[in-house]
C-alpha positions as CSV (number, residue, x, y, z in Angstrom):
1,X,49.8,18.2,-1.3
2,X,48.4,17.6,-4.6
3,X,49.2,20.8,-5.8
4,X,53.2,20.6,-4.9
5,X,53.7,16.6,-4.6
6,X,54.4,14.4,-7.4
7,X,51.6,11.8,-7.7
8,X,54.1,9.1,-8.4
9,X,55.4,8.6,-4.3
10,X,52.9,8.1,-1.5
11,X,53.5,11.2,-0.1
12,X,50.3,13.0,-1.7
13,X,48.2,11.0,0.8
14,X,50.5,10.2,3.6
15,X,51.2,13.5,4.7
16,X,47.5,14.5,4.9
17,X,46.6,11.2,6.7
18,X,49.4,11.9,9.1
19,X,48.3,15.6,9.8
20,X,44.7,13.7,10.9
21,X,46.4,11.3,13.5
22,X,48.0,14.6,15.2
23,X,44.7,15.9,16.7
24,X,43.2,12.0,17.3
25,X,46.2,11.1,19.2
26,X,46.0,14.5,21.3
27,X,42.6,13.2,22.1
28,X,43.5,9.9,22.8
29,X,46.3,10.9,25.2
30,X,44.1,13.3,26.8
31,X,41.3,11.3,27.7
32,X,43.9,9.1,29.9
33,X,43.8,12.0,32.2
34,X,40.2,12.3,32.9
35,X,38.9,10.6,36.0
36,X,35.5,8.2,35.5
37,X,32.0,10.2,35.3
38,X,31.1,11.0,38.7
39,X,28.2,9.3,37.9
40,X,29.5,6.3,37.3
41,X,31.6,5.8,40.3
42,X,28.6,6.8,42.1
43,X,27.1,3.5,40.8
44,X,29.7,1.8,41.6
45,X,29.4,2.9,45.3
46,X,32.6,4.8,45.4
47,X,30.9,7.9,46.5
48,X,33.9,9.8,47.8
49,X,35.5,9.4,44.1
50,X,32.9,10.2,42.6
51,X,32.7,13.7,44.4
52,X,36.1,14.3,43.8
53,X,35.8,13.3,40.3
54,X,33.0,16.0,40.1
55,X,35.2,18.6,41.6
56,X,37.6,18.0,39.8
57,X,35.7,18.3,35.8
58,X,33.9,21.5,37.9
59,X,37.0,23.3,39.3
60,X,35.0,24.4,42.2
61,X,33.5,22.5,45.5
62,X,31.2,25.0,45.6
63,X,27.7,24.8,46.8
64,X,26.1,24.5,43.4
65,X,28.4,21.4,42.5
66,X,27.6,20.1,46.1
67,X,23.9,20.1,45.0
68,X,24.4,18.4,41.4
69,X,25.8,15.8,43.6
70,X,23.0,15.1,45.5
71,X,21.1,15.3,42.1
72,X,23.4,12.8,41.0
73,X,23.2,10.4,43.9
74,X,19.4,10.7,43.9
75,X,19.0,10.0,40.1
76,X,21.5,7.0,40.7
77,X,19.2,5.3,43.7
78,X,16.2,6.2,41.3
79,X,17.2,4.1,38.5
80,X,18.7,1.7,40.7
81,X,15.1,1.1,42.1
82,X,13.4,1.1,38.7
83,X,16.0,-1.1,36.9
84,X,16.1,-3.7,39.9
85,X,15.3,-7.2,38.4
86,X,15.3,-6.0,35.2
87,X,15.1,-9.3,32.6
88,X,16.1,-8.8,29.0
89,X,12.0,-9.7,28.1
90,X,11.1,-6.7,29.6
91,X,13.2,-4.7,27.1
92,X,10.4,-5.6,24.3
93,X,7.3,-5.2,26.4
94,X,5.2,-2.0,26.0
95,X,7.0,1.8,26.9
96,X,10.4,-0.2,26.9
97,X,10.4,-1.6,23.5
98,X,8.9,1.9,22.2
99,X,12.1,3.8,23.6
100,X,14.6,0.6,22.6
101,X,13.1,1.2,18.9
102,X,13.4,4.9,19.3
103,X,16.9,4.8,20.1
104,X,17.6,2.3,17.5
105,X,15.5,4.5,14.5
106,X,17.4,7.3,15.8
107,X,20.5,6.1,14.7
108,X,19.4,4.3,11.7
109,X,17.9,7.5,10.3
110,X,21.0,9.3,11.2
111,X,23.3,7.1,8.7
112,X,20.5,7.3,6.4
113,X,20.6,11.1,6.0
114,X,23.3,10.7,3.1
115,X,25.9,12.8,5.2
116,X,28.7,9.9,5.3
117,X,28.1,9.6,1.4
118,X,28.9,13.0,0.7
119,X,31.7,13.3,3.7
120,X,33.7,10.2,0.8
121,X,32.2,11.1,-2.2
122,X,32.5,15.3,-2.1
123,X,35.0,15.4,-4.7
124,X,33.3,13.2,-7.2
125,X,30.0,15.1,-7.0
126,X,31.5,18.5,-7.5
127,X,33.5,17.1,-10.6
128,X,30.4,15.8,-12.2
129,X,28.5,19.0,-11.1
130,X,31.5,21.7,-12.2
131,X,34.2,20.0,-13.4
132,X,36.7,21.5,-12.2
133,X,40.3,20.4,-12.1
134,X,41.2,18.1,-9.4
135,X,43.0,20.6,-7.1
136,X,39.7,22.7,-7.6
137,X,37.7,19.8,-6.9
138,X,39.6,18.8,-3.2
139,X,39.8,22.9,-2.3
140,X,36.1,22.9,-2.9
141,X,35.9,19.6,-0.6
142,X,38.1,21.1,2.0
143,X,35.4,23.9,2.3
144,X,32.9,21.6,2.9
145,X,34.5,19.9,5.8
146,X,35.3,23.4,7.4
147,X,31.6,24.1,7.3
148,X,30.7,21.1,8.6
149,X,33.0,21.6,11.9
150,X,31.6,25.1,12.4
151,X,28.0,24.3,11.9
152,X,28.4,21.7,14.3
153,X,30.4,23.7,17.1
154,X,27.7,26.3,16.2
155,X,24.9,23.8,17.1
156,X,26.9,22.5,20.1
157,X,27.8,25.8,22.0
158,X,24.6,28.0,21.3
159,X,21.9,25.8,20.1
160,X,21.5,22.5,21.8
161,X,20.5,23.8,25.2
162,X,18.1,26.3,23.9
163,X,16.2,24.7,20.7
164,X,16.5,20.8,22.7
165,X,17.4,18.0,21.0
166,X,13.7,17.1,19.5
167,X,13.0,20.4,18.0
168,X,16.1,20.0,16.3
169,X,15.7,16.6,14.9
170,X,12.6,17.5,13.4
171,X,13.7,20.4,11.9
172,X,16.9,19.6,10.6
173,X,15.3,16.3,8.9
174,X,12.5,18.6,7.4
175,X,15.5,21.0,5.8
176,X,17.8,18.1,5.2
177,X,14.9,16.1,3.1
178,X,14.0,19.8,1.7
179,X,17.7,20.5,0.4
180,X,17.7,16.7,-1.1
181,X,14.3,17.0,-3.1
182,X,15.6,20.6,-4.6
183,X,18.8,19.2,-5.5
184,X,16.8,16.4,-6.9
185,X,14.5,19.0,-8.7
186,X,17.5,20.6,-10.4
187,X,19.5,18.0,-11.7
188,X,16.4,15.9,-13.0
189,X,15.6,19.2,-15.3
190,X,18.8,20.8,-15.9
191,X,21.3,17.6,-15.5
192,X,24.9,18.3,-14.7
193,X,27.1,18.9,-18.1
194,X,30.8,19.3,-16.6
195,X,30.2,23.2,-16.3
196,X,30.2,25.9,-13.8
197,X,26.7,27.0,-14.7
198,X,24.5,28.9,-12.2
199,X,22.3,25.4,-11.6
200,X,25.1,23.4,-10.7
201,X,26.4,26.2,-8.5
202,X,23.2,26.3,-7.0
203,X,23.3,22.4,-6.4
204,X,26.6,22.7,-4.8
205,X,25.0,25.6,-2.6
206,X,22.4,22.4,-1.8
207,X,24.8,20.5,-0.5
208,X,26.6,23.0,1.2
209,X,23.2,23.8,3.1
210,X,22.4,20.2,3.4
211,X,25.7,19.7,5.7
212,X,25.6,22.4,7.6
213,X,21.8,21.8,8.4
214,X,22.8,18.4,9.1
215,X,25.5,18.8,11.4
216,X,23.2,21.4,13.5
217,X,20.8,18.6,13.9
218,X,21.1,14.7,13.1
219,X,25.0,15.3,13.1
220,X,25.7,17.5,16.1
């Protein structure tokens, strides 16, 4: 678009914006079919929803969804005898108030990362790093969300299940805080002068690491 468009309409940035909503309102539309979490329903008491529901995301009444129902009927009456008379005081007493501030950190740290900075401000950080022409600059931030969507499909469909979620915090915020401090490293002794020089280069390569170790970890 910025290559063939006239910067002097609105159509530079409409079109692209436009092409965004197409797969958001596929999603949208889509998730009126779904049916509530079997789970849910089973909370609810609608038992014989619930196990349709189930069915239904499984594709198969099989025996091995009949026993993830039980699982999930169990699990349901289980937290249904811890959480009964639960007040909001207990949420900040001892093991409760440890996993409400987990889950809260968790979160926190996750914004803190730096990945939403560089997901708005790609195309200005490779113009101060290589200053390249603007069409250069967005092609070079078009990359970068492409590897951020198959790092984390990567994570999602082959790692998640067999590294586990805290094995891969840890490690992705050791190599996310390693790829920051490097960058950090190179700029502070060889700063960024507007040219493609192998430092810069290898500070983009930083960042390009950073996101994809990100969205294996804190992201996916």
């Amino acid at each position: 678009m910025s290559k063939h468009l006239s910067k002097a309409g609105a159509k530079q940035w409409q079109i692209p914006i436009a092409l965004q909503i197409v797969p958001a309102a596929g999603l949208g539309l889509g998730v009126l079919t779904l049916k509530e979490s079997a789970r849910w329903l089973t909370q609810k008491g609608r038992h014989q929803e619930a196990w349709e529901s189930l069915v239904w995301i499984r594709a198969s009444d099989a025996s091995y969804v009949q026993e993830e129902m039980t699982e999930i009927r169990a699990g349901v009456e289980l937290e249904q005898r811890a959480t009964e008379g639960l007040t909001l005081k207990e949420l900040t007493q001892g093991r409760n108030l440890r996993l409400l501030g987990t889950a809260f950190w968790v979160f926190l740290a996750q914004q803190s990362t730096g990945a939403t900075a560089f997901a708005y401000y790609a195309p200005l950080y490779f113009k101060l790093l290589i200053n390249g022409d603007a069409n250069k600059n967005l092609l070079i931030t078009g990359f970068f969300g492409a590897v951020k969507v198959i790092a984390c499909g990567f994570f999602v469909f082959f790692l998640a299940e067999r590294v586990g979620r805290r094995k891969a915090l840890i490690c992705g915020a050791i190599g996310m805080a390693a790829c920051h401090i490097s960058a950090s490293a190179i700029v502070k002794t060889h700063p960024a002068t507007g040219q493609a020089t192998p430092y810069a280069e290898g500070t983009v390569a930083l960042i390009y690491l950073f996101v994809m170790i990100y969205n294996m970890s804190w992201g996916g």
